[in-house]
C-alpha positions as CSV (number, residue, x, y, z in Angstrom):
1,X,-17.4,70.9,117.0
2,X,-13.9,71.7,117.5
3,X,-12.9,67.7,117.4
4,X,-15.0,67.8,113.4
5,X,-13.1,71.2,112.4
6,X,-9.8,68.8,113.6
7,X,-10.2,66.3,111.1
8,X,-11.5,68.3,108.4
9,X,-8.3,70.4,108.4
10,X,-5.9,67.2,109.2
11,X,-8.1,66.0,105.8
12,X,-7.0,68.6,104.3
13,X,-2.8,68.7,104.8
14,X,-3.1,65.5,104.0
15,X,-5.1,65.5,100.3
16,X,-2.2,68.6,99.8
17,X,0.9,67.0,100.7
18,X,-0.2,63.9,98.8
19,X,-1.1,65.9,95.9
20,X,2.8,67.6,96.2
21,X,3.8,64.3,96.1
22,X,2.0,62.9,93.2
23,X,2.5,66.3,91.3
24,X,6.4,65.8,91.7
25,X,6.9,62.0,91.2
26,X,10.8,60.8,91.1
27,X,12.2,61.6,87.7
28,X,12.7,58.3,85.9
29,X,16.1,59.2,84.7
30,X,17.0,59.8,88.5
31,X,16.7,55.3,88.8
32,X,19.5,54.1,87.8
33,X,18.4,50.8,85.6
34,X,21.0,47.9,84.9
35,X,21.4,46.2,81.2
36,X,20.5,43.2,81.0
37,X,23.0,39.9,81.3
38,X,25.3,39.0,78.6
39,X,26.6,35.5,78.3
40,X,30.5,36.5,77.3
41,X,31.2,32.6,76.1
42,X,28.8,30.3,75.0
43,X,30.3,27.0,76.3
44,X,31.7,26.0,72.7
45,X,33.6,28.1,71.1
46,X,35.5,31.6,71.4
47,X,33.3,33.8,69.5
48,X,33.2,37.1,71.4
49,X,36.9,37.1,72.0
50,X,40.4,37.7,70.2
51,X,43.8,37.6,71.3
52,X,45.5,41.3,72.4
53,X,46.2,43.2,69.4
54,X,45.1,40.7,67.0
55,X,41.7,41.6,66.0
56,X,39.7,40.0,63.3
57,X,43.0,37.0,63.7
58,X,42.1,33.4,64.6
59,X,42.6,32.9,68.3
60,X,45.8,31.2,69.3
61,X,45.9,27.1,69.6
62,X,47.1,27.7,73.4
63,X,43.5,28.9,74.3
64,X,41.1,26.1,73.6
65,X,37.6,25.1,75.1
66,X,37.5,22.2,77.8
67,X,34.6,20.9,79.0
68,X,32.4,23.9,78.6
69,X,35.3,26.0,79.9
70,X,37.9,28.7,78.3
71,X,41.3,26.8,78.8
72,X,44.5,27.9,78.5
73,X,46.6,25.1,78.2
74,X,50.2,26.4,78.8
75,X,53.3,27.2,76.8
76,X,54.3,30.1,75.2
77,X,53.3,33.1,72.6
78,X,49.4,32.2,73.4
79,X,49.1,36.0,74.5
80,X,46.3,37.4,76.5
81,X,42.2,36.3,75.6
82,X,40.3,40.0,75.6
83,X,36.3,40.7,75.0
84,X,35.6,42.3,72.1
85,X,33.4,44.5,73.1
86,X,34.3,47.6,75.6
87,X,33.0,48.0,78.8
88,X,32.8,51.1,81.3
89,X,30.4,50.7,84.2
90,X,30.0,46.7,84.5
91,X,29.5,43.8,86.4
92,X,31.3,40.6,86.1
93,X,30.3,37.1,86.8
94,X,33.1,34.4,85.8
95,X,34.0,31.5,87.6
96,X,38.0,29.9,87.2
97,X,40.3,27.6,88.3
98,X,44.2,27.6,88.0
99,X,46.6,24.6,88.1
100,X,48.9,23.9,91.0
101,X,51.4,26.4,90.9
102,X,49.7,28.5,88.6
103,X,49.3,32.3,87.6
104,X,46.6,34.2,85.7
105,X,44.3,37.5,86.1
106,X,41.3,39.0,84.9
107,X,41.9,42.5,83.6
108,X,39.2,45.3,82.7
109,X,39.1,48.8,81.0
110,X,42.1,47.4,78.9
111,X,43.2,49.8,75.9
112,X,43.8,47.8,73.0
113,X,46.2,50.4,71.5
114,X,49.8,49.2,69.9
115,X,52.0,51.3,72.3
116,X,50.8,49.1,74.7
117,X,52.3,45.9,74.7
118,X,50.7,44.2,77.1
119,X,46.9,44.4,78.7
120,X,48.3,45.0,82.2
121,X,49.4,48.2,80.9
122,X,46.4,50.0,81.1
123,X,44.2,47.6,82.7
124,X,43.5,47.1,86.5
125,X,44.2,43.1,87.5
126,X,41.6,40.8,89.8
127,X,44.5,38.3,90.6
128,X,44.0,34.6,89.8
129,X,46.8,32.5,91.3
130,X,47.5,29.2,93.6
131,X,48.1,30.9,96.5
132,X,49.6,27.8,98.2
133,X,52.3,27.1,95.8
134,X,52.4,30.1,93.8
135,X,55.2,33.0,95.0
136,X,53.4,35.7,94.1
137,X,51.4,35.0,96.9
138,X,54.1,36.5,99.0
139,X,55.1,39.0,97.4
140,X,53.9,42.3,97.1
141,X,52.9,43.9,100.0
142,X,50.4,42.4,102.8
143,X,48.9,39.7,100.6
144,X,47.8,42.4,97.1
145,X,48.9,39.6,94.9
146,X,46.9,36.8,96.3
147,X,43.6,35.3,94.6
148,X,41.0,37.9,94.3
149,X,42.9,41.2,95.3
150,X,43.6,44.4,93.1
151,X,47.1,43.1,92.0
152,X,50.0,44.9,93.8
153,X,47.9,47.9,94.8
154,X,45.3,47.0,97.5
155,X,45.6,45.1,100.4
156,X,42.6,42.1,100.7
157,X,39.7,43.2,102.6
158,X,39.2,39.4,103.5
159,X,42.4,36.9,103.2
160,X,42.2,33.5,102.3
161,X,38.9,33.4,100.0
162,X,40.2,31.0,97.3
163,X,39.6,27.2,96.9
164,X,42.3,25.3,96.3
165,X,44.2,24.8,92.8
166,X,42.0,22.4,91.0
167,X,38.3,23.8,92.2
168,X,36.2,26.3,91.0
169,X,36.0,29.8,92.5
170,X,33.2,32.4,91.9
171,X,34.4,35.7,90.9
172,X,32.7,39.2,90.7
173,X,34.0,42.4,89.8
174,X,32.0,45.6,89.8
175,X,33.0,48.6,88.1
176,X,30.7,51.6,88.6
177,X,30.6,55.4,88.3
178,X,34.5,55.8,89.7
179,X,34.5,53.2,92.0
180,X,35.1,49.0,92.0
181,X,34.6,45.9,93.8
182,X,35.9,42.3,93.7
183,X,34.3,39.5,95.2
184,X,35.6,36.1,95.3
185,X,33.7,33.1,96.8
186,X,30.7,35.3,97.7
187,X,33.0,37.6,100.2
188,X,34.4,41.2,99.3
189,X,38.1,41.1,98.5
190,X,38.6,44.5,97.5
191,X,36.7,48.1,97.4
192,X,38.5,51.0,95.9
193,X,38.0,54.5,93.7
194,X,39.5,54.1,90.4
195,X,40.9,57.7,90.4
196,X,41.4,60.7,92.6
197,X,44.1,61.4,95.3
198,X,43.4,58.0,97.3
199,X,44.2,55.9,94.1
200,X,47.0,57.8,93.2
201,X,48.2,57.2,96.7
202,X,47.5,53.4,96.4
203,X,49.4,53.3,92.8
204,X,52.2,55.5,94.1
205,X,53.2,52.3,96.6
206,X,53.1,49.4,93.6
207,X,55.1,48.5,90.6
208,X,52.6,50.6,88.4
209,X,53.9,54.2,89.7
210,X,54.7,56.1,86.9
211,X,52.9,54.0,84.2
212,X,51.9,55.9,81.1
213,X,48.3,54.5,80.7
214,X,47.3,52.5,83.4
215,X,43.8,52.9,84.9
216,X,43.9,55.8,82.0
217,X,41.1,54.8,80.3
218,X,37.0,54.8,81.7
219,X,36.3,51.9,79.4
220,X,38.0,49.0,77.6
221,X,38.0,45.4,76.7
222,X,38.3,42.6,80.0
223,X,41.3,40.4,79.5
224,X,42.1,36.9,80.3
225,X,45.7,36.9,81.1
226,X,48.6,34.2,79.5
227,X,50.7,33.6,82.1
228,X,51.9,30.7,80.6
229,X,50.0,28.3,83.6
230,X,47.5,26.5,83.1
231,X,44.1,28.4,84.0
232,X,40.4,27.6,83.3
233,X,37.2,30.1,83.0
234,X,33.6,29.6,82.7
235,X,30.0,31.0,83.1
236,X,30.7,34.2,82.0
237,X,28.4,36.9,82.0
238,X,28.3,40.9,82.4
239,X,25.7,43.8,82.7
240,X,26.3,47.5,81.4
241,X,25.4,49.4,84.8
């Protein structure tokens, strides 16, 4: 008798608590949900994309597309490629290769505003680069100019990542609700808060200290940058997070 009146009240607790729970289900707003994948060039042409500060302007001759790639083939007054859409809270898929001795960089949240004169103004860098031949590499301060890092600001979270000039490297970046990552080659390069007291710090130590509107801005166009080397991107696509 007193094992029956056991289960019966065990029974019980358990038809409540799982009517608690099904009475309360998870708010679907409380999921976050990720947009779906956006192919940023389709392989053949530059539609999607302007040079900085020249919108609704043909794109420069010194950007071209190469074998299914965005090219930039060197020389001067190309000026930076940027999206022409605006992006917040994003991820990034892009692949790239540089030439030997070559410099480039993939900027996001970049304000497109004439008092800026260039993107890196406003906009936090993923550094492209030759890091064998390339003396940016060491420069800086404990490798935050070499392929993959947050240019000038963070040291890498894992050196030596990038292929060689001439190959093909997978890139990631992913900005999200005040915080970013950058992934080259499948490893994690860098990991950082875009504002508060511990980027402030990190910006206090690099050449951007004092910059009117850099990191200013929680959304913005992603750049590909002119250095005047010759650079390659391709399979580019992004998500909204």
């Amino acid at each position: 008798m007193n094992y029956l009146r056991a289960s019966v009240t065990a029974l019980a607790l358990v038809l409540t608590l799982g009517g608690t729970l099904f009475a309360n289900p998870v708010p679907a707003t409380a999921i976050p949900k990720k947009g779906k994948w956006e192919t940023l060039f389709d392989g053949k042409t530059l539609t999607g994309w302007h040079n900085y500060l020249k919108t609704n302007q043909p794109v420069s001759s010194n950007w071209v597309v190469d074998d299914g790639a965005i090219h930039f083939a060197g020389g001067r007054g190309g000026g930076d490629l940027v999206s022409d859409k605006e992006y917040g809270n994003f991820e990034l898929e892009i692949e790239w290769k540089i030439a030997e001795g070559g410099n480039s960089g993939i900027i996001y949240h970049v304000n497109e505003d004439p008092k800026f004169k260039a993107t890196y103004n406003t906009g936090p860098e993923m550094q492209v680069l030759d890091n064998e031949r390339h003396p940016d590499a060491k420069m800086g301060r404990d490798g935050n100019r070499t392929a993959g890092a947050l240019y000038d600001i963070q040291k890498p979270i894992t050196m030596n990542t990038a292929k060689p000039a001439g190959e093909w490297n997978k890139a990631r970046l992913v900005v999200n609700n005040g915080r970013a990552e950058h992934y080259l080659n499948g490893k994690k390069v860098a990991d950082y808060p875009t504002s508060g007291p511990e980027w402030d710090a990190m910006v206090a130590q690099s050449k951007f200290k004092g910059w009117e509107g850099f990191n200013k801005f929680p959304t913005g166009r992603i750049a590909l940058q002119d250095h005047g080397d010759k650079v390659w991107y391709r399979n580019i696509r992004v998500r909204e997070l």
